[in-house]
PyMOL Python script that loads the backbone (N, CA, C, O; Angstrom):
from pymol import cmd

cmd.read_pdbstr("""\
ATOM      1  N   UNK A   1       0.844  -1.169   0.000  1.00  0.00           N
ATOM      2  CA  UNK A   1       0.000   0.000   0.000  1.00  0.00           C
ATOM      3  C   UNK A   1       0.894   1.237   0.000  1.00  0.00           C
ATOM      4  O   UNK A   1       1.817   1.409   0.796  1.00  0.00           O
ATOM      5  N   UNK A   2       0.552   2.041  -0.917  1.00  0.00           N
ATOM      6  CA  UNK A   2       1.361   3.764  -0.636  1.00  0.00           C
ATOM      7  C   UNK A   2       0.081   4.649  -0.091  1.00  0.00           C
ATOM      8  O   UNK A   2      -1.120   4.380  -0.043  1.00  0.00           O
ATOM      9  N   UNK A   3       0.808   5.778   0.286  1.00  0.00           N
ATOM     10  CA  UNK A   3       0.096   6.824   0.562  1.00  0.00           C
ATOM     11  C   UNK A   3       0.355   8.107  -0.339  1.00  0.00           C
ATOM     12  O   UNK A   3       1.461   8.283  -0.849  1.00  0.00           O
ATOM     13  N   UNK A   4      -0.503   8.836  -0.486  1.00  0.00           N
ATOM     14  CA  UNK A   4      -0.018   9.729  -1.161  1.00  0.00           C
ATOM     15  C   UNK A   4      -0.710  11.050  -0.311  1.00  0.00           C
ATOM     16  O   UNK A   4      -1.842  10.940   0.161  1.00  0.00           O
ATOM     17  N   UNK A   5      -0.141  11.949  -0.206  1.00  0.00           N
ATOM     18  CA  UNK A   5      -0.649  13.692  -0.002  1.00  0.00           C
ATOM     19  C   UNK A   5      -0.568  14.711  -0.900  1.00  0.00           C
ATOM     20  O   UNK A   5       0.477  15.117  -1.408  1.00  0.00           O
ATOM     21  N   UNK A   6      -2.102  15.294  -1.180  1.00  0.00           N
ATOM     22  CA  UNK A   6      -1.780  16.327  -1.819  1.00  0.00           C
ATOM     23  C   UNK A   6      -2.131  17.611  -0.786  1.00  0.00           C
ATOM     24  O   UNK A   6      -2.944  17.906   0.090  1.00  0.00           O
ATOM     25  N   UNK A   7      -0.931  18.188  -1.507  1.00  0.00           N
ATOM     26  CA  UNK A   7      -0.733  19.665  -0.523  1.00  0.00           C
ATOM     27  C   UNK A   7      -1.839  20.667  -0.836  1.00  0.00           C
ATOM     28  O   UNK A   7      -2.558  21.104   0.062  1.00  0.00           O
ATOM     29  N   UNK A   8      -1.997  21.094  -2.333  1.00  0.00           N
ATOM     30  CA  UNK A   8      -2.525  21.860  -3.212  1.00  0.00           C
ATOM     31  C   UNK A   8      -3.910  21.881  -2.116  1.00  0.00           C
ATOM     32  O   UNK A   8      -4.400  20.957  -1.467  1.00  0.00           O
ATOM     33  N   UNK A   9      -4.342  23.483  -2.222  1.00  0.00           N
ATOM     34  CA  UNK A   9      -5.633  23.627  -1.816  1.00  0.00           C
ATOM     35  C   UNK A   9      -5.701  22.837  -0.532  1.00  0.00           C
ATOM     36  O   UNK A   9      -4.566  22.689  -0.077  1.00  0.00           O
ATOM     37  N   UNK A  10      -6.712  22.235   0.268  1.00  0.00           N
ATOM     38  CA  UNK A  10      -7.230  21.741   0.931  1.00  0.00           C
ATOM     39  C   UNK A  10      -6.292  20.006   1.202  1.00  0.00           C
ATOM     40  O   UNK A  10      -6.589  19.043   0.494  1.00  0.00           O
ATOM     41  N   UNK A  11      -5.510  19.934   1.995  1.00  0.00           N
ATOM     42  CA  UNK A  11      -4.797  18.832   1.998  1.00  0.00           C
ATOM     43  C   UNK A  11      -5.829  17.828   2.223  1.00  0.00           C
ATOM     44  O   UNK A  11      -6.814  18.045   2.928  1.00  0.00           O
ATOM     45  N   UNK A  12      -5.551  16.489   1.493  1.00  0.00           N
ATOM     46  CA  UNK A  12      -6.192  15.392   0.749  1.00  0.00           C
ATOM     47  C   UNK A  12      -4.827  14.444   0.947  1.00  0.00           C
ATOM     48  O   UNK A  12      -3.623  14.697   0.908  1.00  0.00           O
ATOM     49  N   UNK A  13      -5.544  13.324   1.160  1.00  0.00           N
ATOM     50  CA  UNK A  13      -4.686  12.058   1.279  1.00  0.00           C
ATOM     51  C   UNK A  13      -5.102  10.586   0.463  1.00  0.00           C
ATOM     52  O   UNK A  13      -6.291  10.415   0.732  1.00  0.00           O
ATOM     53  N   UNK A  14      -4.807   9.882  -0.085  1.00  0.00           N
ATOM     54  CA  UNK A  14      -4.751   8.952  -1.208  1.00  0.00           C
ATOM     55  C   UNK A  14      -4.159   7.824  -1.098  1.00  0.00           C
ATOM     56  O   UNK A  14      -3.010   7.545  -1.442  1.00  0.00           O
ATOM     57  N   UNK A  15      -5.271   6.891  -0.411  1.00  0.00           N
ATOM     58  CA  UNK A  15      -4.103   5.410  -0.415  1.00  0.00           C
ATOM     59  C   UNK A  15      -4.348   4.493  -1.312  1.00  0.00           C
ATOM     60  O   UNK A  15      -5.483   4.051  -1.492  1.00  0.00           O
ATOM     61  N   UNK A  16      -3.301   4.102  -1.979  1.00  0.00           N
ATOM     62  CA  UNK A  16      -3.004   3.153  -2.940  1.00  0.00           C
ATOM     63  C   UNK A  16      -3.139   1.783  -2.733  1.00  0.00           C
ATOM     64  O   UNK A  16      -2.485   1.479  -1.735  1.00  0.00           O
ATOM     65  N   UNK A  17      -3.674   0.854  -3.211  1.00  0.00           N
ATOM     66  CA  UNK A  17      -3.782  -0.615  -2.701  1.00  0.00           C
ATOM     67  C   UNK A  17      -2.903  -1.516  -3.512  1.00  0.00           C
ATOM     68  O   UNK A  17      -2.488  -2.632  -3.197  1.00  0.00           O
ATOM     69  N   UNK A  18      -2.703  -0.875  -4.549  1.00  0.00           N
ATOM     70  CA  UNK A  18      -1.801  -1.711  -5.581  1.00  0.00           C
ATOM     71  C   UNK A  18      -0.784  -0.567  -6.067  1.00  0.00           C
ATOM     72  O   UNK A  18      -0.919   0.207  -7.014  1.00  0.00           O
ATOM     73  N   UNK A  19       0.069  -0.657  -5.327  1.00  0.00           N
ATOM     74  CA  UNK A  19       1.029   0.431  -5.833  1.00  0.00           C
ATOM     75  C   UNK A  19       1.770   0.211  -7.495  1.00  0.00           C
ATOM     76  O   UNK A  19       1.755   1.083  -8.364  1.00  0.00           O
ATOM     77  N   UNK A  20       2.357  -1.095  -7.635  1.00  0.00           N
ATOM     78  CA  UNK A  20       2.544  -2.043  -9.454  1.00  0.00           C
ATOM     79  C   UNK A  20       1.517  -1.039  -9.623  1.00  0.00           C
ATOM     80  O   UNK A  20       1.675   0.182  -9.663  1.00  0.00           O
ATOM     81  N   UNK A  21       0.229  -1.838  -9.736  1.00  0.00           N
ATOM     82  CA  UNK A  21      -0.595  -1.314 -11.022  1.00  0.00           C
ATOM     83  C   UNK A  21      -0.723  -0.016 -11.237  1.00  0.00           C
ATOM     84  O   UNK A  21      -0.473   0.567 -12.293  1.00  0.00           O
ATOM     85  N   UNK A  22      -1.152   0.496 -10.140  1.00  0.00           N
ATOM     86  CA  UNK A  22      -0.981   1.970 -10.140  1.00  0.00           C
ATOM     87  C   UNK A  22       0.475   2.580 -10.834  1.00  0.00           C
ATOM     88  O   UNK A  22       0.455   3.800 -10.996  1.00  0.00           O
ATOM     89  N   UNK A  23       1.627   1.933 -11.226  1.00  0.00           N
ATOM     90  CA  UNK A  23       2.879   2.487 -11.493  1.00  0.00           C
ATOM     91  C   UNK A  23       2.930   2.598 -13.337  1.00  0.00           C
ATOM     92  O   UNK A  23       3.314   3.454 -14.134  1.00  0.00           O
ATOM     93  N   UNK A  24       2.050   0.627 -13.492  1.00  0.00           N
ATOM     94  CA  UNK A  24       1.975   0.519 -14.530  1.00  0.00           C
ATOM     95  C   UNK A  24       1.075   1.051 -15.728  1.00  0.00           C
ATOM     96  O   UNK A  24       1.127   0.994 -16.957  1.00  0.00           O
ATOM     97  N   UNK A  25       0.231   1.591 -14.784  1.00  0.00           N
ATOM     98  CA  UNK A  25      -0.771   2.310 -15.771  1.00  0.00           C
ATOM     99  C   UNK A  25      -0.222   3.691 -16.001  1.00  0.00           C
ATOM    100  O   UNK A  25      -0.509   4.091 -17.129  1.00  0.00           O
ATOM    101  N   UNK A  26       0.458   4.521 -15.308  1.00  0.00           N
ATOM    102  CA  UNK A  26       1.329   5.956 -15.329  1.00  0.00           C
ATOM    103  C   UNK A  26       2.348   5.622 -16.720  1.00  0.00           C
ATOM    104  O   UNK A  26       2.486   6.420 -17.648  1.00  0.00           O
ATOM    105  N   UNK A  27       3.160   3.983 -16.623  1.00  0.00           N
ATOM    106  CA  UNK A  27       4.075   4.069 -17.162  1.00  0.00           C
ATOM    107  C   UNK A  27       3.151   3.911 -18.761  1.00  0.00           C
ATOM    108  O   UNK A  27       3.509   4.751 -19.586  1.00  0.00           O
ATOM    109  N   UNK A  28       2.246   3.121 -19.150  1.00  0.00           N
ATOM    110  CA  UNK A  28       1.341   2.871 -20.450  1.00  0.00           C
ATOM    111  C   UNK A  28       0.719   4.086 -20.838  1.00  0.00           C
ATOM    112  O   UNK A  28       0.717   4.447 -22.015  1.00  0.00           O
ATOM    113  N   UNK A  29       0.059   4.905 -19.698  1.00  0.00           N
ATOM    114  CA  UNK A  29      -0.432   6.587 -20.371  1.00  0.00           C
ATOM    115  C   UNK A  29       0.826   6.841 -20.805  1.00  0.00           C
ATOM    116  O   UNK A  29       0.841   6.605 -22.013  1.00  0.00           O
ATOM    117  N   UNK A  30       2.026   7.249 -20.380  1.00  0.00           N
ATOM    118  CA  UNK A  30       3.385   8.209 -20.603  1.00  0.00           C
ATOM    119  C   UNK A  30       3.430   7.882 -21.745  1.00  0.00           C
ATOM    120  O   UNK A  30       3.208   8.772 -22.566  1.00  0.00           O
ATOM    121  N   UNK A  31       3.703   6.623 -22.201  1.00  0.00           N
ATOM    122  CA  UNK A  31       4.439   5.526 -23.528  1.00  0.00           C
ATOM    123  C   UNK A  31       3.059   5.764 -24.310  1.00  0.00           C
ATOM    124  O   UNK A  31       3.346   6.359 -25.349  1.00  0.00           O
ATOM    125  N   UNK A  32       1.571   5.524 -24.224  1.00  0.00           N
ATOM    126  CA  UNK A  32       0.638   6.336 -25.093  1.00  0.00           C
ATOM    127  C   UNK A  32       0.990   7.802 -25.795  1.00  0.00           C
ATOM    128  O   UNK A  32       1.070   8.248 -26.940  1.00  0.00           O
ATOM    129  N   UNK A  33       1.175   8.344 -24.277  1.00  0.00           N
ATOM    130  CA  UNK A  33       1.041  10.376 -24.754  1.00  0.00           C
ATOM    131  C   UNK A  33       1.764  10.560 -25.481  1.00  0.00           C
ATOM    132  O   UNK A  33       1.555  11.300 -26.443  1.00  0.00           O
ATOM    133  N   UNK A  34       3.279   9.714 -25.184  1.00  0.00           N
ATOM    134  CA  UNK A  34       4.774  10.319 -25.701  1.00  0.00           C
ATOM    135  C   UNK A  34       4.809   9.979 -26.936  1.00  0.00           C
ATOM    136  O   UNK A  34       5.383  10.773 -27.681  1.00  0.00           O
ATOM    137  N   UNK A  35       4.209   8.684 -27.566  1.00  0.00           N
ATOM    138  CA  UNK A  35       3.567   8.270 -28.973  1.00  0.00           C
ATOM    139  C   UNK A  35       3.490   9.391 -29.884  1.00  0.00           C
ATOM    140  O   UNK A  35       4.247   9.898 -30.711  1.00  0.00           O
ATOM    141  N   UNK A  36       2.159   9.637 -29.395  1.00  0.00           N
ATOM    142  CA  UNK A  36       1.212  10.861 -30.142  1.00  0.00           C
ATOM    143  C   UNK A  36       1.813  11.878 -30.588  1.00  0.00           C
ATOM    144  O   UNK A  36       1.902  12.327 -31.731  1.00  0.00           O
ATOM    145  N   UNK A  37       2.508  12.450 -28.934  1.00  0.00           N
ATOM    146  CA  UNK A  37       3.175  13.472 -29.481  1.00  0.00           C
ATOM    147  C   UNK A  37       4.209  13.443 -30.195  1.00  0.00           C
ATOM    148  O   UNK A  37       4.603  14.349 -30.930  1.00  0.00           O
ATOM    149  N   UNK A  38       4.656  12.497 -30.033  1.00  0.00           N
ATOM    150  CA  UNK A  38       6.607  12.568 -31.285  1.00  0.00           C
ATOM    151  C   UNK A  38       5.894  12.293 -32.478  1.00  0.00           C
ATOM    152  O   UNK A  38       6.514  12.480 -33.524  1.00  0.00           O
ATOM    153  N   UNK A  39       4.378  11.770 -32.567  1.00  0.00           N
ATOM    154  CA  UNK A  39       4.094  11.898 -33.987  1.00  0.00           C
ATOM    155  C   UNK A  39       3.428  13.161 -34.538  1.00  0.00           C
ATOM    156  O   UNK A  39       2.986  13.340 -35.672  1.00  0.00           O
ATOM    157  N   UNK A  40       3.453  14.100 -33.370  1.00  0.00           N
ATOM    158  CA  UNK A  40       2.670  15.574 -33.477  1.00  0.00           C
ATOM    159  C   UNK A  40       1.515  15.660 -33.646  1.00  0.00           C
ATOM    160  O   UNK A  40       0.954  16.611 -34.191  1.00  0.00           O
ATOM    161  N   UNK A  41       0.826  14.361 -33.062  1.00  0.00           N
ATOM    162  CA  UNK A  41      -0.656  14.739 -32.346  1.00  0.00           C
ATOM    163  C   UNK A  41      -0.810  14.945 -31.060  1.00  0.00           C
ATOM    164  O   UNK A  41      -0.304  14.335 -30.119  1.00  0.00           O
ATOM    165  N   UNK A  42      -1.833  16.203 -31.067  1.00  0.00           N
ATOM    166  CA  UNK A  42      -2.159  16.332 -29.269  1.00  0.00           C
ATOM    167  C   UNK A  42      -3.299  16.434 -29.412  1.00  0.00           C
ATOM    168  O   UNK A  42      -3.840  17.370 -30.002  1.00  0.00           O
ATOM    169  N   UNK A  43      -3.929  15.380 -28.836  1.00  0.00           N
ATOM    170  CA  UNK A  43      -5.319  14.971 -28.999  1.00  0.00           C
ATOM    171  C   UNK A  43      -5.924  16.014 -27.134  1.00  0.00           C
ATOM    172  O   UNK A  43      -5.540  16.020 -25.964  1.00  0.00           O
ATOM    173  N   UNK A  44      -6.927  16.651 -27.894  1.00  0.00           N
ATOM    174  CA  UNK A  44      -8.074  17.473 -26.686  1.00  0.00           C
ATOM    175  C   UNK A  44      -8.615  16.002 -25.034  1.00  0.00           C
ATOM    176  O   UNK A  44      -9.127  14.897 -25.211  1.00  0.00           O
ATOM    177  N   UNK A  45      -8.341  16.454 -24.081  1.00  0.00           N
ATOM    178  CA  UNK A  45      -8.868  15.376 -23.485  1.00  0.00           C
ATOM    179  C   UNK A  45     -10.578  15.382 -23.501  1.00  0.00           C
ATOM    180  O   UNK A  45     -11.230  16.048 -24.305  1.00  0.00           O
ATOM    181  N   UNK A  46     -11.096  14.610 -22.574  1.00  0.00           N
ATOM    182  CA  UNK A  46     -12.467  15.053 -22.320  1.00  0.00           C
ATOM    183  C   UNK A  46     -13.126  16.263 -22.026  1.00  0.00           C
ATOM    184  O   UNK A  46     -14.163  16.757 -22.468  1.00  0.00           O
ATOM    185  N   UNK A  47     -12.133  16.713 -21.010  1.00  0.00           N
ATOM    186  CA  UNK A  47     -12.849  17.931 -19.997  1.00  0.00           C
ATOM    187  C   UNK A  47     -12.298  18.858 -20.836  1.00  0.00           C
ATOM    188  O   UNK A  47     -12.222  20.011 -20.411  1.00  0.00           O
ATOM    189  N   UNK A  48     -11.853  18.584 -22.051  1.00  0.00           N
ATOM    190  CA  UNK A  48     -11.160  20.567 -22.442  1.00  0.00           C
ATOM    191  C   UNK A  48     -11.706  21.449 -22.744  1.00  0.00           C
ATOM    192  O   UNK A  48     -11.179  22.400 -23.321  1.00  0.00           O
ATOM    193  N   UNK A  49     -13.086  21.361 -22.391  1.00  0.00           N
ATOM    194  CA  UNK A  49     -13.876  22.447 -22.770  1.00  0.00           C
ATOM    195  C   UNK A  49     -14.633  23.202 -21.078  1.00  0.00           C
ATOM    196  O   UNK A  49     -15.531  23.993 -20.790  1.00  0.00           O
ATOM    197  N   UNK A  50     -13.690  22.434 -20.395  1.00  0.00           N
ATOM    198  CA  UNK A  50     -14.015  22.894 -18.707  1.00  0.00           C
ATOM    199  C   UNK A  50     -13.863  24.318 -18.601  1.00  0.00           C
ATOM    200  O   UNK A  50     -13.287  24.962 -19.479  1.00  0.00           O
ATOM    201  N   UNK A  51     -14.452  24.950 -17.359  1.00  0.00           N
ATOM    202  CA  UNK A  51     -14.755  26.777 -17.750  1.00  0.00           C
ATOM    203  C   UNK A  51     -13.129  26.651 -16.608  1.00  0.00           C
ATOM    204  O   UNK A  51     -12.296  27.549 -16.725  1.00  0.00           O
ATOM    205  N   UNK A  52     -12.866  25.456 -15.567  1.00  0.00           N
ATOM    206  CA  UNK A  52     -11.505  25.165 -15.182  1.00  0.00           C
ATOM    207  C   UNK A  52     -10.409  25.139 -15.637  1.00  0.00           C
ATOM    208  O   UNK A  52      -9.445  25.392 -14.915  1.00  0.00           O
ATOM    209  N   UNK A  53     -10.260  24.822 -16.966  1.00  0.00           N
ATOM    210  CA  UNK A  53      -8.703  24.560 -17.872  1.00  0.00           C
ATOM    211  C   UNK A  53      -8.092  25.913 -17.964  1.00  0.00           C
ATOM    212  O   UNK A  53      -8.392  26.970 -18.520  1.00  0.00           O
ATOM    213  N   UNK A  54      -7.222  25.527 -17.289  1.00  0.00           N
ATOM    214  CA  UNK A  54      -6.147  26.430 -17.614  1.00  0.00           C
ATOM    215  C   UNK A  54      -5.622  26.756 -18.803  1.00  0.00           C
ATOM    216  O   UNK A  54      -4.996  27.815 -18.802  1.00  0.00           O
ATOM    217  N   UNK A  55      -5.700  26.018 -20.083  1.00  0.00           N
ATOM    218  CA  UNK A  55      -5.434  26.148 -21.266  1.00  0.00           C
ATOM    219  C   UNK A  55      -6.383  25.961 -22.153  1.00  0.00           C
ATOM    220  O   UNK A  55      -6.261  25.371 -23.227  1.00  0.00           O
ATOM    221  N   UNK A  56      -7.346  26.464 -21.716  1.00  0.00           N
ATOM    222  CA  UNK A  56      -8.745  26.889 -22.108  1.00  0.00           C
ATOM    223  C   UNK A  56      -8.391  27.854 -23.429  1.00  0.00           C
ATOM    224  O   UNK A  56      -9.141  27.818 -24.404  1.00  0.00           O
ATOM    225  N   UNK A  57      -7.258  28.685 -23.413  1.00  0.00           N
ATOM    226  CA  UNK A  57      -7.206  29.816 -24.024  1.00  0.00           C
ATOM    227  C   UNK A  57      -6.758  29.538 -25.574  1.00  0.00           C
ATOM    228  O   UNK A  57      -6.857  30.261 -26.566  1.00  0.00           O
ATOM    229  N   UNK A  58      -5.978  27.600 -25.334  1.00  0.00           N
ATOM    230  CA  UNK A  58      -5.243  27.211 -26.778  1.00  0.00           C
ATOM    231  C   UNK A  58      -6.691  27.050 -27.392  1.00  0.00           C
ATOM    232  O   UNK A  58      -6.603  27.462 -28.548  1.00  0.00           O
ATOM    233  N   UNK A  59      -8.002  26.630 -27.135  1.00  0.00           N
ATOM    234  CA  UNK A  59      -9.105  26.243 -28.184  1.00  0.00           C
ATOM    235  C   UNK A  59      -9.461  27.192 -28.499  1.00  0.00           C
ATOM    236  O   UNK A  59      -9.163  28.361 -28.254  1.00  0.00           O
ATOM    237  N   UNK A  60     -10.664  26.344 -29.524  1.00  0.00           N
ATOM    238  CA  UNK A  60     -10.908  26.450 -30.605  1.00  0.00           C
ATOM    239  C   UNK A  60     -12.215  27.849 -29.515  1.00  0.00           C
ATOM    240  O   UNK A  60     -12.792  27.453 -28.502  1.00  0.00           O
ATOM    241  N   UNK A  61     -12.432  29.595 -30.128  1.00  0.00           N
ATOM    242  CA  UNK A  61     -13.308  30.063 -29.549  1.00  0.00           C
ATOM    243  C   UNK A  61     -14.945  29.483 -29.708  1.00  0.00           C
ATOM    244  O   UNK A  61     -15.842  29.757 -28.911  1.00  0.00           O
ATOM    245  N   UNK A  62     -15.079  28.720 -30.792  1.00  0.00           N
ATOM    246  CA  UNK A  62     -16.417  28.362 -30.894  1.00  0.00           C
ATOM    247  C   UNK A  62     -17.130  26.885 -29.910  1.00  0.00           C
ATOM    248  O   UNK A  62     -16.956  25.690 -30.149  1.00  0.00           O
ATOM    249  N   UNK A  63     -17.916  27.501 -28.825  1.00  0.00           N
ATOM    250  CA  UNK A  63     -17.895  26.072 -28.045  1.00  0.00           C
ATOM    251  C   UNK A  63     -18.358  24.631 -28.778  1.00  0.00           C
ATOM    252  O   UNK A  63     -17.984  23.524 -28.389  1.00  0.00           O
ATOM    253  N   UNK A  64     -19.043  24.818 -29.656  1.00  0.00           N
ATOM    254  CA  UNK A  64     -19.586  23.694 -30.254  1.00  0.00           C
ATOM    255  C   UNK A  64     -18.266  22.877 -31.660  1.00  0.00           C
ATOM    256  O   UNK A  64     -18.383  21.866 -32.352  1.00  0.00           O
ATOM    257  N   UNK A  65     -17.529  23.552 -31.593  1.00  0.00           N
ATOM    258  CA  UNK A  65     -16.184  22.905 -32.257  1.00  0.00           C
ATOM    259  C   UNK A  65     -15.931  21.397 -31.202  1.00  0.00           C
ATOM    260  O   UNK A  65     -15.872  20.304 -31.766  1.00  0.00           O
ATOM    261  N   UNK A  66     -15.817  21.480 -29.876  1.00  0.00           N
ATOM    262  CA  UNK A  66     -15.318  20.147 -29.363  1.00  0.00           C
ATOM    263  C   UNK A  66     -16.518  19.633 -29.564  1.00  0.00           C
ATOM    264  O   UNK A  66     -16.205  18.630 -30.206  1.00  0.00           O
ATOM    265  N   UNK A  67     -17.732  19.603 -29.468  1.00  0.00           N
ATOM    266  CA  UNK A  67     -19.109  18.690 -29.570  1.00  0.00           C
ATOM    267  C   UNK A  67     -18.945  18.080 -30.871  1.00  0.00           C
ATOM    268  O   UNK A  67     -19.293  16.910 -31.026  1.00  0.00           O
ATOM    269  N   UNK A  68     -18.436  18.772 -31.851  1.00  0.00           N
ATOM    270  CA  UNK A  68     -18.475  18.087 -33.231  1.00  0.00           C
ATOM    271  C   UNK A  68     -17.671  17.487 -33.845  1.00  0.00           C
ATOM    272  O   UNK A  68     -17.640  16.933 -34.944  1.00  0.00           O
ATOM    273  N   UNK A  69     -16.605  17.730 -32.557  1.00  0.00           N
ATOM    274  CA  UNK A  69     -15.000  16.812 -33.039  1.00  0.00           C
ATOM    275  C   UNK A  69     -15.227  15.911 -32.177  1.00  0.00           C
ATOM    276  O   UNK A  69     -14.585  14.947 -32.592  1.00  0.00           O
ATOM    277  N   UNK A  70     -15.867  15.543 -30.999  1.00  0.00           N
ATOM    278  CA  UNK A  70     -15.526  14.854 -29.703  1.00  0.00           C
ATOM    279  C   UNK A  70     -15.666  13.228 -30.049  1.00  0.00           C
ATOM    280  O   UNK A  70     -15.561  12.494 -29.066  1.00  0.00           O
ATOM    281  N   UNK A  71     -15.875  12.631 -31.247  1.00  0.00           N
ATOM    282  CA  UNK A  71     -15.885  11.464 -31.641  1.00  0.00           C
ATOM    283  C   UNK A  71     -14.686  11.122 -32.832  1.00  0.00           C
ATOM    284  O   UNK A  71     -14.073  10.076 -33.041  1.00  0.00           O
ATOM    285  N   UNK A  72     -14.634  12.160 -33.366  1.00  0.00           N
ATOM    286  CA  UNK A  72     -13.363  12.116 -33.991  1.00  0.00           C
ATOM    287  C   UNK A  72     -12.470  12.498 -33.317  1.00  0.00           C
ATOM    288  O   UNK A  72     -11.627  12.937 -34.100  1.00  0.00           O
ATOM    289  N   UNK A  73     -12.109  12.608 -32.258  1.00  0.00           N
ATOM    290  CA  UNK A  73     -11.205  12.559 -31.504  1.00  0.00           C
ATOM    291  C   UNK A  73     -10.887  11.379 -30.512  1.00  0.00           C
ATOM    292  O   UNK A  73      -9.792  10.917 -30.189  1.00  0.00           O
ATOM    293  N   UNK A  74     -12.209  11.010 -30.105  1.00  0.00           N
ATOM    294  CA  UNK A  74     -12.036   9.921 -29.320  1.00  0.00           C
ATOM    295  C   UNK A  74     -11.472   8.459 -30.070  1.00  0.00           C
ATOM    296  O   UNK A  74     -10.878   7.549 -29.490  1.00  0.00           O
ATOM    297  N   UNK A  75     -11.928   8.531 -31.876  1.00  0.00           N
ATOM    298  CA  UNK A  75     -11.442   7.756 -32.404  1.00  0.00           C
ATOM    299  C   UNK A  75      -9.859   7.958 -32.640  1.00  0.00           C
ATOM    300  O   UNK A  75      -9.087   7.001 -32.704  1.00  0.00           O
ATOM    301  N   UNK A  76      -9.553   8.982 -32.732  1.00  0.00           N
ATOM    302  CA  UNK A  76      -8.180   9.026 -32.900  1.00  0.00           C
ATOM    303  C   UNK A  76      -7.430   8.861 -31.636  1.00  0.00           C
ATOM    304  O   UNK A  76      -6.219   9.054 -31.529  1.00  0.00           O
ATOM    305  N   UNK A  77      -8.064   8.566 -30.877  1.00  0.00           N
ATOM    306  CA  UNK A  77      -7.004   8.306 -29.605  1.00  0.00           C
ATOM    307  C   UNK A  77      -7.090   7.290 -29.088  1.00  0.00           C
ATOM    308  O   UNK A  77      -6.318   7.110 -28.146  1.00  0.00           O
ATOM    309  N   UNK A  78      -8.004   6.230 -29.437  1.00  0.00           N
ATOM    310  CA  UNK A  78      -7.843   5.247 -29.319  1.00  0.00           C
ATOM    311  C   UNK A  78      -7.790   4.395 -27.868  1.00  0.00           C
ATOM    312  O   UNK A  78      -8.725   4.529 -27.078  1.00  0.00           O
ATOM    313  N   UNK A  79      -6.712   3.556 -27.568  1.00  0.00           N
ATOM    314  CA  UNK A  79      -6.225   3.327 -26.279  1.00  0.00           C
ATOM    315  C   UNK A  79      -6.313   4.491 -25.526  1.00  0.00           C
ATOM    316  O   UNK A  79      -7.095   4.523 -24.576  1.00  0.00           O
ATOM    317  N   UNK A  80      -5.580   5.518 -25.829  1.00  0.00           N
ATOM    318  CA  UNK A  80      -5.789   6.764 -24.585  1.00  0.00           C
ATOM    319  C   UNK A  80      -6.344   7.030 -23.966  1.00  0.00           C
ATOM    320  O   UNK A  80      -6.140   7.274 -22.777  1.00  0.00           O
ATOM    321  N   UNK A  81      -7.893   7.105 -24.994  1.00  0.00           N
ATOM    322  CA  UNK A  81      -9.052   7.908 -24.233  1.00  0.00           C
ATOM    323  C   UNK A  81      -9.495   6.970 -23.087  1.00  0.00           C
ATOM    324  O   UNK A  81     -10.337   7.465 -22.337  1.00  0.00           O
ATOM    325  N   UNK A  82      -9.047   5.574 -22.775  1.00  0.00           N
ATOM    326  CA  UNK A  82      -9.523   5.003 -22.054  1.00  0.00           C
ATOM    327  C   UNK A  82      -8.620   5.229 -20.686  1.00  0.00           C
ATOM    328  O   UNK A  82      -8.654   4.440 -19.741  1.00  0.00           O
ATOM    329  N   UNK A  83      -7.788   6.456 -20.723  1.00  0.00           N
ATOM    330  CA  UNK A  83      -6.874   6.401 -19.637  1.00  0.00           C
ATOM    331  C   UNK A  83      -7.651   7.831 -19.114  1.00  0.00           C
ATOM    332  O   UNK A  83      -7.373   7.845 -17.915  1.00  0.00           O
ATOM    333  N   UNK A  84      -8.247   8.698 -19.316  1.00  0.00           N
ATOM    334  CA  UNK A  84      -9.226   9.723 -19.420  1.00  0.00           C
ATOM    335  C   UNK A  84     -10.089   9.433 -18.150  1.00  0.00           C
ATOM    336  O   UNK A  84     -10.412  10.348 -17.392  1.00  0.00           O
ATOM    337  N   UNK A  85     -10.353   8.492 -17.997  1.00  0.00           N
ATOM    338  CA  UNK A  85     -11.915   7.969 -17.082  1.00  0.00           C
ATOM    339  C   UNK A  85     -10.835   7.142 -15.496  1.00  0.00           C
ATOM    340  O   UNK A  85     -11.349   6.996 -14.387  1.00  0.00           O
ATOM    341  N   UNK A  86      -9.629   6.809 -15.761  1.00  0.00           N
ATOM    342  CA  UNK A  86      -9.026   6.561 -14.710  1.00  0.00           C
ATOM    343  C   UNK A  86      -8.824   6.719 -13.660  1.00  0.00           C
ATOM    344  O   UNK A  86      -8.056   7.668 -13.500  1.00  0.00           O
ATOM    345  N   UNK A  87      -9.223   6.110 -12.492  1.00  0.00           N
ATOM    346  CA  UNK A  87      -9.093   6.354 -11.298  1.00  0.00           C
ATOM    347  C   UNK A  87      -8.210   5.164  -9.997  1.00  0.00           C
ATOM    348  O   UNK A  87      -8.127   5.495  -8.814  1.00  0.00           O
TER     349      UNK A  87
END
""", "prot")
cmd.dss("prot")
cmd.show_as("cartoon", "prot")
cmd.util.cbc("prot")
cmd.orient("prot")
């Protein structure tokens, strides 16, 4: 078991039951993302249209641009998007 703390905001604590899997799924997103990008795709995640994102400012200004890509995107990412919903 690990523990984890986050400091940020309101301290929060996080215990791990399978620390492996938990390592191995970090290491399969990385080796996904790092894919994409050395092939110079950067695929939008789910939430990028959150009023939260900090990089809210790289999209597209029209909100209905991610609604009409959000399947062509999810197809292009394939394995990834299933790292999206991870907990």
């Amino acid at each position: 078991m690990a523990r984890l703390l986050y400091l940020a905001g309101e301290p929060r604590e996080v215990r791990l039951q399978d620390l492996d899997a938990a390592l191995q799924q970090i290491s399969e997103f990385a080796a996904l993302a790092g894919a994409f990008l050395t092939r110079g795709v950067a695929l939008p995640g789910q939430d990028a249209d959150a009023a939260q994102n900090d990089l809210r400012l790289a999209m597209p200004a029209s909100p209905s641009y991610l609604r009409r890509k959000r399947s062509a995107f999810a197809k292009a990412a394939g394995r990834l998007a299933g790292f999206w919903d991870a907990r």
